[in-house]
Backbone bond lengths (Angstrom), bond angles and torsions (degrees), N, CA, C in turn:
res aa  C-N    CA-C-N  psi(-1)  N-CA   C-N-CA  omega(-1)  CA-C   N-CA-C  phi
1 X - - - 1.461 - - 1.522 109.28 -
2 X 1.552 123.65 139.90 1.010 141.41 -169.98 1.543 97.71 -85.83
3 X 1.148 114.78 122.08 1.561 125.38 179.37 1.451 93.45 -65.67
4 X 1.309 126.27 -69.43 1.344 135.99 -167.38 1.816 118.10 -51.41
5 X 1.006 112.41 -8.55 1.697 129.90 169.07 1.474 106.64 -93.49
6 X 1.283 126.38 -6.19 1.247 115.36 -144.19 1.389 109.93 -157.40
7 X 1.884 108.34 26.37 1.733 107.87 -158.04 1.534 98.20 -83.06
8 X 1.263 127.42 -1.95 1.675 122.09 -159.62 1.912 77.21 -78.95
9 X 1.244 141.25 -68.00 1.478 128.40 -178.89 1.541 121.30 -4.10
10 X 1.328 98.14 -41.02 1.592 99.25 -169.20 2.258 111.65 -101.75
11 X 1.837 91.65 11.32 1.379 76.04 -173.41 1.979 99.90 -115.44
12 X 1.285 85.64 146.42 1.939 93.75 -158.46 1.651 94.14 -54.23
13 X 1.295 128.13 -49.65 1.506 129.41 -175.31 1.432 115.04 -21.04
14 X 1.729 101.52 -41.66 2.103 115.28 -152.93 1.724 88.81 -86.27
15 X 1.854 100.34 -32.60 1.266 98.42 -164.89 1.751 112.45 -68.51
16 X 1.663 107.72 -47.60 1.334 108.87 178.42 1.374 104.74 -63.89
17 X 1.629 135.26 -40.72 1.501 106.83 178.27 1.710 122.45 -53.22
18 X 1.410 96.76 -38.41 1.829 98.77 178.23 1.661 102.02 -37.17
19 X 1.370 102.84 -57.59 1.591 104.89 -176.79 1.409 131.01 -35.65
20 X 1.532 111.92 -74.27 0.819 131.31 139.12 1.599 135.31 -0.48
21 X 1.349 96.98 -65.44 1.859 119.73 168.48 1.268 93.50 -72.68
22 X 1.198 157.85 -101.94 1.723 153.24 -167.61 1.506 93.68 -13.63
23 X 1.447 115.84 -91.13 1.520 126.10 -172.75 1.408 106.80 -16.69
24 X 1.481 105.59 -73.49 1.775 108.55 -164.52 1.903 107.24 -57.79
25 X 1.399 104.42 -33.08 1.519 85.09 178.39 1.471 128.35 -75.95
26 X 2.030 98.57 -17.26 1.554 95.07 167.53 1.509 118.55 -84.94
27 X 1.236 124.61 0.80 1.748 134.87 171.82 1.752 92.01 -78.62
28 X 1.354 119.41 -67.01 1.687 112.68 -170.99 1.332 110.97 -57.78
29 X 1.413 127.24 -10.02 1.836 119.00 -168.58 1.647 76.07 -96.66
30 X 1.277 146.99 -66.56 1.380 162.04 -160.29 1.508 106.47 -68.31
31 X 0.920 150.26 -21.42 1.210 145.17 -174.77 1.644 128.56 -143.64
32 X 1.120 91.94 4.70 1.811 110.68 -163.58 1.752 101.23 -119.99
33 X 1.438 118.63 95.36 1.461 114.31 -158.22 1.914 105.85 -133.48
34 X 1.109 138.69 178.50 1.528 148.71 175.13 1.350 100.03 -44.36
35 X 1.353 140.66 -34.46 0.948 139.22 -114.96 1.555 92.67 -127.04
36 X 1.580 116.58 -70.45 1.507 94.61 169.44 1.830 108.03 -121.92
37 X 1.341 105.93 48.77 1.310 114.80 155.96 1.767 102.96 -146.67
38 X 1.161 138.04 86.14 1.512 122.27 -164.76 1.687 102.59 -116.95
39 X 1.166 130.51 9.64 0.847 131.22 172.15 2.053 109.02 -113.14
40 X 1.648 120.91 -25.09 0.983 105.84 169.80 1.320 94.05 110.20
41 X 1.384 129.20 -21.14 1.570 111.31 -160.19 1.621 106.77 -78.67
42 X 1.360 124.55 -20.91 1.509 107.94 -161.73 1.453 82.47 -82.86
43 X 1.200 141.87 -83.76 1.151 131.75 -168.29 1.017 123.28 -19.70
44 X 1.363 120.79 -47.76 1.774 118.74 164.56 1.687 115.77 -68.76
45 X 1.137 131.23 -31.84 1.196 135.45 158.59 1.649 112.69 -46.46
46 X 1.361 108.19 -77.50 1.834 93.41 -179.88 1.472 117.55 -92.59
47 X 1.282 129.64 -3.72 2.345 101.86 146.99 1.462 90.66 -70.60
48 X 1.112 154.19 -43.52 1.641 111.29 178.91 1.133 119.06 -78.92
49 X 1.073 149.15 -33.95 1.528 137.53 154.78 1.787 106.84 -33.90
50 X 1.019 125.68 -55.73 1.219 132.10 -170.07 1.352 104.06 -65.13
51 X 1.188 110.94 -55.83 1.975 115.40 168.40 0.964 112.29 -37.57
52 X 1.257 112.47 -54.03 1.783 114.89 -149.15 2.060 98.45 -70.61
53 X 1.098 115.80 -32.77 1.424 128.01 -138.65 2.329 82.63 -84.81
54 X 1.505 120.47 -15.09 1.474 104.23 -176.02 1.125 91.61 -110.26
55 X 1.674 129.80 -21.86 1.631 124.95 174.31 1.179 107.26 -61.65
56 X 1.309 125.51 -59.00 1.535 124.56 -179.05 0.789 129.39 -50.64
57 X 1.937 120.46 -40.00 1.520 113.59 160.98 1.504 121.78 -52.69
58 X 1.633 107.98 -33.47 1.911 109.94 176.83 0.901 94.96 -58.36
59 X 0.850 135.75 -60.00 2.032 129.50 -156.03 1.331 103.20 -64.48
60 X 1.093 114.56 -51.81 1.345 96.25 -169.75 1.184 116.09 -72.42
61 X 1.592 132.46 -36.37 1.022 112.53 168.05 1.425 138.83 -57.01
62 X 1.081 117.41 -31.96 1.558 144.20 155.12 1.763 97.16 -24.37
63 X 1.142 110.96 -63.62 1.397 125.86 -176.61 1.250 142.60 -67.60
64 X 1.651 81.70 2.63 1.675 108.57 -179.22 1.330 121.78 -56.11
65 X 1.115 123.87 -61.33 1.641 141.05 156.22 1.389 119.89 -33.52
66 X 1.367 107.84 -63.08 1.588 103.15 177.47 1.161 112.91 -91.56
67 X 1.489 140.85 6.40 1.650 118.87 -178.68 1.488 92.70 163.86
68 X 2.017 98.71 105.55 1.296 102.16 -178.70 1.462 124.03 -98.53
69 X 1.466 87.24 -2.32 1.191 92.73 160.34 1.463 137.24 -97.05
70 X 1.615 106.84 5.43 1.838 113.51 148.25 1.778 104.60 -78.94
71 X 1.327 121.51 -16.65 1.169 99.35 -164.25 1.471 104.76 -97.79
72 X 0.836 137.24 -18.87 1.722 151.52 120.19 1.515 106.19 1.37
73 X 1.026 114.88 -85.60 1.668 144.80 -163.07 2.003 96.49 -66.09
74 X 0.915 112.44 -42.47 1.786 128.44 168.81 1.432 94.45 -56.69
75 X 1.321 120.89 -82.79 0.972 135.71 -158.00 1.928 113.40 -44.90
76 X 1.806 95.07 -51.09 1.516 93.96 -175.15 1.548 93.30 -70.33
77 X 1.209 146.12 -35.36 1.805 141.28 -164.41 1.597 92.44 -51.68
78 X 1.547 123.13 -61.08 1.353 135.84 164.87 1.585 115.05 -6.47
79 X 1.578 95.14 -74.43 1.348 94.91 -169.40 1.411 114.50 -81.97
80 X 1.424 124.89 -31.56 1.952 127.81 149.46 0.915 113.44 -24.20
81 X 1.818 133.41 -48.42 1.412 132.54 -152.45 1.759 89.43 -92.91
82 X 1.371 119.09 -22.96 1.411 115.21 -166.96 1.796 111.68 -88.84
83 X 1.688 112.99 -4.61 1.322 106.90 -172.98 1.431 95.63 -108.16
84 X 1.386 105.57 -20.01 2.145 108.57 159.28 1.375 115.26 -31.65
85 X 1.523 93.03 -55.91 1.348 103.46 -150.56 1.512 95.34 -97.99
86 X 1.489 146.77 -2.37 1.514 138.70 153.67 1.199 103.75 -62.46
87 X 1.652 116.12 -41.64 1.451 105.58 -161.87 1.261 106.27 -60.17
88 X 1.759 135.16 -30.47 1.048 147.65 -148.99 1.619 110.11 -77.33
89 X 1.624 103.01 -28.03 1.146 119.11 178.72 0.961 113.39 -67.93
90 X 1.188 117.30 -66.88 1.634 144.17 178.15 1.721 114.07 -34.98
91 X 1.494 97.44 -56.15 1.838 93.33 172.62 1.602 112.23 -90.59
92 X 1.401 124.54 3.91 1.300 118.72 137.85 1.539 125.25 -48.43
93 X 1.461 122.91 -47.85 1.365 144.95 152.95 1.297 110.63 -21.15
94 X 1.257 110.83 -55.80 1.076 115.62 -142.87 1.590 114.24 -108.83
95 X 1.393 97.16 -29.38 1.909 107.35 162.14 1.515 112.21 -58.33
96 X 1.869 126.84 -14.95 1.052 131.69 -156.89 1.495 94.71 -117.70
97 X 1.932 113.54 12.78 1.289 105.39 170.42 1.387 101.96 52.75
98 X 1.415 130.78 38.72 1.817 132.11 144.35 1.389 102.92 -134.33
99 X 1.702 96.37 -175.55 1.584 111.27 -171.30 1.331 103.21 -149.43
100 X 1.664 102.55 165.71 1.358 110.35 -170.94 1.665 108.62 -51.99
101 X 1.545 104.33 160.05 1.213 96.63 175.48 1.966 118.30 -99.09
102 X 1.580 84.17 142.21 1.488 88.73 -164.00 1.830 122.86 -30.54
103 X 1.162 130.36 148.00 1.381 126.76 -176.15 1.567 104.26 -83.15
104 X 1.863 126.17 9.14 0.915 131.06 176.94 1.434 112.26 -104.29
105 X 1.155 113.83 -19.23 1.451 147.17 169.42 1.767 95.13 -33.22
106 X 1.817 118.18 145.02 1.616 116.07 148.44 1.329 108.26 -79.40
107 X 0.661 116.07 -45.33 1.496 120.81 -177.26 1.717 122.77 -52.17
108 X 1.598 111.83 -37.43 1.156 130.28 140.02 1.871 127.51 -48.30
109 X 1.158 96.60 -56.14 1.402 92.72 -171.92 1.571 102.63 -81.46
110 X 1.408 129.75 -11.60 1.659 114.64 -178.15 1.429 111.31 -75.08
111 X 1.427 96.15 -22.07 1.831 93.42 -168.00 1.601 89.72 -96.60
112 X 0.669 126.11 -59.10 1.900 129.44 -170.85 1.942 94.42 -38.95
113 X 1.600 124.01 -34.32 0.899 141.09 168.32 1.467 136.76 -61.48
114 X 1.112 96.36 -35.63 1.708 111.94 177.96 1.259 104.46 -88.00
115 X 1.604 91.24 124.28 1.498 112.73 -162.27 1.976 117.73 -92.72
116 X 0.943 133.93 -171.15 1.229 122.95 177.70 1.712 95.73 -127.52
117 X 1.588 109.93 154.22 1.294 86.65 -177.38 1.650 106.34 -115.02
118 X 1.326 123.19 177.42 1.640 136.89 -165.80 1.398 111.88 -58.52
119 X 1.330 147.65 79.93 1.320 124.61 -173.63 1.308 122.78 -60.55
120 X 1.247 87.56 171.19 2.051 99.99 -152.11 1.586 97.73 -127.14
121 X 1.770 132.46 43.25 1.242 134.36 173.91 1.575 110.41 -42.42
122 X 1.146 126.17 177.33 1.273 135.44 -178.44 1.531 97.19 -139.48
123 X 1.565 103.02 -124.37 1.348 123.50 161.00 1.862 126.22 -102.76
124 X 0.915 112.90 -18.98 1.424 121.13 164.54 1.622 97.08 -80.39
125 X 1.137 143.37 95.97 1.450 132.50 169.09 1.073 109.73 -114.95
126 X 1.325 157.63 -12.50 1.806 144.95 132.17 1.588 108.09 -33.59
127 X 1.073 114.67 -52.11 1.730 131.03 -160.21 1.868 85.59 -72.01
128 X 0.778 102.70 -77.15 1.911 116.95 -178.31 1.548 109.80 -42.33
129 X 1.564 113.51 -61.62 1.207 99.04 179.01 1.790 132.16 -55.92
130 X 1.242 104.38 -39.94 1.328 136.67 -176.43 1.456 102.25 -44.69
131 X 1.140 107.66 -52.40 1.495 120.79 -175.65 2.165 108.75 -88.63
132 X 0.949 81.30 -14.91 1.393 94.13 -179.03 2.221 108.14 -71.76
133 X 1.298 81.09 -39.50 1.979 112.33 178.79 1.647 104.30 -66.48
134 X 1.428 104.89 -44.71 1.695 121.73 -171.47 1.570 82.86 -59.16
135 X 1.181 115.49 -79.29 1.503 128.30 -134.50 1.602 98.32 -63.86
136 X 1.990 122.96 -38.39 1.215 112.08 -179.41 1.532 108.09 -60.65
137 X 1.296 108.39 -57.41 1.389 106.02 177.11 1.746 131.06 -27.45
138 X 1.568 100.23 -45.95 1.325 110.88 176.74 1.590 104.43 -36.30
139 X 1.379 103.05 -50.29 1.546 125.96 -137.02 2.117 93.54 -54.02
140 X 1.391 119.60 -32.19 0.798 149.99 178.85 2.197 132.29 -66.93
141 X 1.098 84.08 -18.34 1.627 110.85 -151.84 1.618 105.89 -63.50
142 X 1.294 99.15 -22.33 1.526 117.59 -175.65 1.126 99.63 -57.49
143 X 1.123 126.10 -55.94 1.811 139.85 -173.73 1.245 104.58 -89.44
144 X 1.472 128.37 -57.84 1.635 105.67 -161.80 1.324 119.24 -91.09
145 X 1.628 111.83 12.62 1.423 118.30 168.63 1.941 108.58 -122.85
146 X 1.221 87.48 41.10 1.483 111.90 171.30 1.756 111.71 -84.72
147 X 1.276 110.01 116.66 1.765 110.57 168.98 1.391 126.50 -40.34
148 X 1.673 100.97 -19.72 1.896 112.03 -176.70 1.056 96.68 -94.83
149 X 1.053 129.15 140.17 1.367 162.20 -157.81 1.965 89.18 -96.65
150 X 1.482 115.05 -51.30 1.347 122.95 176.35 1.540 115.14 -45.34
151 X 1.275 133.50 -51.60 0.957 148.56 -152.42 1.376 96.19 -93.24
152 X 1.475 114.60 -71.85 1.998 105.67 -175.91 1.651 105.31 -46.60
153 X 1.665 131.76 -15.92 0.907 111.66 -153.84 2.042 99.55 -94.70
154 X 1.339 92.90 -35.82 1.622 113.26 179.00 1.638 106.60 -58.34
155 X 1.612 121.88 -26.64 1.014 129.55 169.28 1.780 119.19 -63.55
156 X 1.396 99.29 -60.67 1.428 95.32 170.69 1.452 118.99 -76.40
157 X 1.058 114.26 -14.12 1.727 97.09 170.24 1.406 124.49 -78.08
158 X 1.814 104.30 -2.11 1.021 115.49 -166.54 1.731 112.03 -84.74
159 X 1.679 92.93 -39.82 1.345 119.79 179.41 1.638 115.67 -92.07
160 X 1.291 124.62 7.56 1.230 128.39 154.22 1.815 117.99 -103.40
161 X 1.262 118.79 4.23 1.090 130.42 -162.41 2.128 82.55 -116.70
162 X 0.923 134.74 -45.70 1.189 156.08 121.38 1.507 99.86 24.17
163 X 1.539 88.73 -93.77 1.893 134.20 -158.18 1.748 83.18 -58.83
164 X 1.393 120.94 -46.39 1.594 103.08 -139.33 1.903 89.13 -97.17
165 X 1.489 125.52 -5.01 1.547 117.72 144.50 1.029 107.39 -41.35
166 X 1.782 107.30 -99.51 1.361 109.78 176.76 1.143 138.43 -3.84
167 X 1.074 138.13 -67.69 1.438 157.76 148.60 1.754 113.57 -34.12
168 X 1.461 107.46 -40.00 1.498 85.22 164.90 1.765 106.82 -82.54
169 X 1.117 103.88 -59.92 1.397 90.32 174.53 1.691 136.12 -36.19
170 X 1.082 98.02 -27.84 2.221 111.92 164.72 1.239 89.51 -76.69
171 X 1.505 142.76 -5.11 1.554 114.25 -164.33 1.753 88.74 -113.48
172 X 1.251 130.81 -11.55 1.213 119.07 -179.14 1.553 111.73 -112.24
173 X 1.088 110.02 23.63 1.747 123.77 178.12 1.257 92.84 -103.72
174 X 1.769 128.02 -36.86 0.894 139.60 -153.97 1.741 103.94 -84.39
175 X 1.483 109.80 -46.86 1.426 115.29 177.56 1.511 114.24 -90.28
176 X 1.937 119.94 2.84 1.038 91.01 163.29 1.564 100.10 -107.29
177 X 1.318 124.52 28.60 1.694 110.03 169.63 2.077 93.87 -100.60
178 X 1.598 110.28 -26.54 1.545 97.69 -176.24 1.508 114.62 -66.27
179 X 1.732 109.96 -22.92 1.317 108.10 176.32 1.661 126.48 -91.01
180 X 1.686 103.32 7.81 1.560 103.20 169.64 1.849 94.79 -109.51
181 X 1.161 111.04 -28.87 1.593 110.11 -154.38 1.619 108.61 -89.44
182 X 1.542 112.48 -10.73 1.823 120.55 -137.74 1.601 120.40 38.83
183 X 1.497 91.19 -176.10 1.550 94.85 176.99 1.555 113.33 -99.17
184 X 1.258 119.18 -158.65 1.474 115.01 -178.50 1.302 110.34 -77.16
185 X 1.086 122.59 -7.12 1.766 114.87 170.01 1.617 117.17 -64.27
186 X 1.628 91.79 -72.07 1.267 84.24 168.91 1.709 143.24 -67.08
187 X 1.620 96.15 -5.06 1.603 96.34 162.84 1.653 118.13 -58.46
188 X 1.456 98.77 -26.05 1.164 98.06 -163.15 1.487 118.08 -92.82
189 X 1.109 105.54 -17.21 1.750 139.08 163.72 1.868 88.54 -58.00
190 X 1.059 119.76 -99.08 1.632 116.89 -167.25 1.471 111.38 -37.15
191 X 1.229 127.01 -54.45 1.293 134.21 -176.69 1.151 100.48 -48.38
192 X 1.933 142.98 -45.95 1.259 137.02 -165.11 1.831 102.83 -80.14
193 X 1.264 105.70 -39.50 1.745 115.90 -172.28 1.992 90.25 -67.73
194 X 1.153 101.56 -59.49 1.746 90.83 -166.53 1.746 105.27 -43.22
195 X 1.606 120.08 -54.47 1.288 124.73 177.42 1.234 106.44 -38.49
196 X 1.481 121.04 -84.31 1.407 133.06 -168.59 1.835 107.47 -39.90
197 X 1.190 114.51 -24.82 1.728 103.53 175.27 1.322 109.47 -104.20
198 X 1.571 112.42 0.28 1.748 100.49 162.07 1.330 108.89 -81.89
199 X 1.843 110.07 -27.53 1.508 113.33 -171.11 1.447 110.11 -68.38
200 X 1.270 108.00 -25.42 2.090 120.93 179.15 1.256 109.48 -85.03
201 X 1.874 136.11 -24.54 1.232 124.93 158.23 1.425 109.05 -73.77
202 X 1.437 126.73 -26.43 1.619 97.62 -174.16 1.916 115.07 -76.37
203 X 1.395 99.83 -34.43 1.521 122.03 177.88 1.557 88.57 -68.31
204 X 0.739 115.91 33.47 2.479 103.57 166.95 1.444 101.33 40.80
205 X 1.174 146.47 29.38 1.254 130.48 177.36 1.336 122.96 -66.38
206 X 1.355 125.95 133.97 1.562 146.90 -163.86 1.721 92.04 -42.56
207 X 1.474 107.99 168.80 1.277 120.32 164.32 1.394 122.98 -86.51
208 X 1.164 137.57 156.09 1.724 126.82 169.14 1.599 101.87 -58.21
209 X 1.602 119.92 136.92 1.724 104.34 157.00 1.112 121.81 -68.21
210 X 1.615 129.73 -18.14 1.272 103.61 -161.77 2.194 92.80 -121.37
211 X 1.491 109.25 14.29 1.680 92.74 166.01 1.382 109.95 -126.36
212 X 1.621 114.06 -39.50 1.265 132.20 174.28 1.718 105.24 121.58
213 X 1.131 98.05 -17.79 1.758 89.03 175.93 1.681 122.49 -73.35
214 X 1.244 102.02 178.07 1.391 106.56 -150.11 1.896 90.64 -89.77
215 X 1.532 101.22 142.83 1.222 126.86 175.24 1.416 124.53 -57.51
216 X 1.443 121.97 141.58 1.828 100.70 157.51 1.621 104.39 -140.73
217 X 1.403 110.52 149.39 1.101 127.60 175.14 1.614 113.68 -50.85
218 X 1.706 100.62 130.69 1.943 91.41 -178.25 1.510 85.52 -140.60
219 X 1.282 111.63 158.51 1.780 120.02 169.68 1.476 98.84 -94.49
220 X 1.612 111.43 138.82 1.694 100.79 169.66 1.642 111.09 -89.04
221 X 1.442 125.96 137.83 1.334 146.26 -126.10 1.925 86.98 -115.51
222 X 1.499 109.76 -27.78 1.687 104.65 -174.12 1.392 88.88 -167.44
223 X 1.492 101.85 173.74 1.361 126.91 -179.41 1.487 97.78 86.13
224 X 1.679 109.69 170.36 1.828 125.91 162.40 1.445 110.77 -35.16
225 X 1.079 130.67 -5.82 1.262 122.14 172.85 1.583 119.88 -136.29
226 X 1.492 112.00 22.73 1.387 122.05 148.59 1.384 140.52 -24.45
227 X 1.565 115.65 93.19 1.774 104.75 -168.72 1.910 111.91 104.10
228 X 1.480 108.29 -4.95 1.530 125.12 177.18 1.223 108.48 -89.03
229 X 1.312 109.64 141.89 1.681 93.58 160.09 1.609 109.00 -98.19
230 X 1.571 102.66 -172.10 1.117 109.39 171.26 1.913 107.25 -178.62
231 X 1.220 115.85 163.28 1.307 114.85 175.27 1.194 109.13 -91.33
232 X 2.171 112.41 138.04 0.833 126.44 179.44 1.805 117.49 -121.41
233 X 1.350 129.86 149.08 1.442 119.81 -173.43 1.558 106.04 -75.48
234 X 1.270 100.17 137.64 1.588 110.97 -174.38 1.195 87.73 -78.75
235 X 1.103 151.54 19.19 1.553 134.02 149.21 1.457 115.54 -127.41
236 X 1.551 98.81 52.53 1.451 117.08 166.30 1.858 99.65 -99.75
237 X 1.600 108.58 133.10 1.308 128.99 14.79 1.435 140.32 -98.30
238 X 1.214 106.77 21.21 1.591 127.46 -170.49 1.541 118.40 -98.66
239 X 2.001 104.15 -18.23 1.386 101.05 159.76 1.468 98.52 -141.71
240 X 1.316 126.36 148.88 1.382 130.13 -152.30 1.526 109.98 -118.75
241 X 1.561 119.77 11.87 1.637 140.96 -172.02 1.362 89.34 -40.28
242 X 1.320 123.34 165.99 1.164 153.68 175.81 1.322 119.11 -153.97
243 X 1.627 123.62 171.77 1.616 119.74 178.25 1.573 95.54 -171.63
244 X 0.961 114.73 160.18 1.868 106.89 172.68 1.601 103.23 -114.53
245 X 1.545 111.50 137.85 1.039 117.83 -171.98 1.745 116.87 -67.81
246 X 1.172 113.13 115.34 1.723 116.49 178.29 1.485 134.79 -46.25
C-alpha cells in the first residue's frame, strides 16, 4: 500500500471519527428500538451522519494533490455531518429531561481529556491502523459501554464537540497551505508558463524589452491583429512586453 494514497490513516481527525462512527452505531443497535424509533429513520439518520463525517475526511484527503480546494469543501461536509449528529445527541439529552454535563464537571473534563495516542504504522497499515481505532476507542469504554443511555450519550457529544475543533482547525492548515501553495488550477497555470519558457529558451527566443525574460509565442485572439502572432513576456500578467514577430 501506497502511503501517499492513503495519508488520512495517519491523521487523528479520520481516526477519532472511526471512533465515533463504531460508538454511535453501538448506541443506535442499544438504544434505538420500535418504540421511540418505529419507523427506523433516526437510526438511519445518525450511522450516516456518523459515516459520512470519516469518508469525507478520505476523500478529501485523497484530493489533496489534485484539488485543494475539493479537499477543503470535503473536509467542511465532514464537520456539517458531525454537528448533525451532536445535535442528535444533545436532544437525546434532552428527551430524557437532562443536559450536557457541565464543562466544569470531572467527569467532563476526564473524557474531554483523554487523549488519543500517535500511531506507529509500519508497512501493514490497514492491519495496524484498524487496531490502532480498536485500542483508541477502548480508551473510552467506561462511558460508551455504559448501561445509561445518559452517559454513552454525554460521551459522544463530548467527542463530537471534540471532532468538530479539530476539523476546523484541519480546515485552516488547509487554507493556509491553499493560500501559499494555490489550488490545482493554478498548479497547472505555472507548470504550462515554466514549459512554454523552456520551449522559448531552446527556440532562441528574444528577451522581453521592458524585464529581460525570455519571450513566448502567443496568437492575437481579437483586435487588427486577430489570428497574428507575436511575442509575449512569460511573465505576463505582471509584465505586459511585447515584440512583433520577424
Amino acid at each position: 500500500m501506497e502511503i501517499g494514497n492513503f495519508g488520512y490513516y495517519w491523521l487523528d481527525t479520520w481516526v477519532m471519527s472511526n471512533v465515533i462512527q463504531l460508538a454511535t452505531q453501538d448506541f443506535c443497535r442499544r438504544y434505538l428500538n420500535r418504540t421511540n424509533d418505529p419507523c427506523g429513520r433516526q437510526y438511519d439518520q445518525m450511522t450516516q451522519a456518523a459515516r459520512s463525517v470519516p469518508a469525507n475526511i478520505a476523500e478529501g484527503n485523497s484530493r489533496h494533490a489534485t484539488s485543494k480546494e475539493t479537499e477543503m469543501r470535503l473536509t467542511d461536509v465532514a464537520r456539517a455531518s458531525l454537528s448533525e449528529l451532536a445535535n442528535d445527541y444533545l436532544n437525546w439529552l434532552l428527551q430524557h429531561e437532562d443536559a450536557p454535563w457541565s464543562v466544569k464537571s470531572d467527569i467532563y473534563y476526564k473524557v474531554a481529556h483523554t487523549h488519543l495516542d500517535k500511531p506507529t504504522y509500519k508497512d501493514d497499515v490497514q492491519h495496524l491502523s484498524s487496531l490502532h481505532i480498536l485500542t483508541q476507542k477502548h480508551k473510552f469504554d467506561e462511558w460508551l459501554e455504559s448501561k445509561n443511555s445518559i452517559v454513552a450519550a454525554n460521551c459522544l457529544l463530548i467527542l463530537c464537540d471534540r471532532l468538530i475543533m479539530m476539523l476546523k482547525k484541519q480546515l485552516l492548515n488547509q487554507l493556509a497551505t491553499f493560500r501559499e501553495e494555490g489550488g490545482f488550477t493554478e498548479a497547472l497555470t505555472a507548470e504550462r508558463l515554466a514549459y512554454r519558457a523552456e520551449q522559448s529558451a531552446k527556440a532562441n527566443a528574444p528577451s522581453c524589452p521592458k524585464c529581460g525574460k525570455p519571450m513566448l509565442k502567443r496568437m492575437a485572439k481579437k483586435g487588427i491583429n486577430s489570428g497574428k502572432e507575436f511575442w509575449s513576456c512569460s511573465g505576463y500578467p505582471n509584465c505586459n512586453g511585447t515584440r512583433k514577430v520577424e
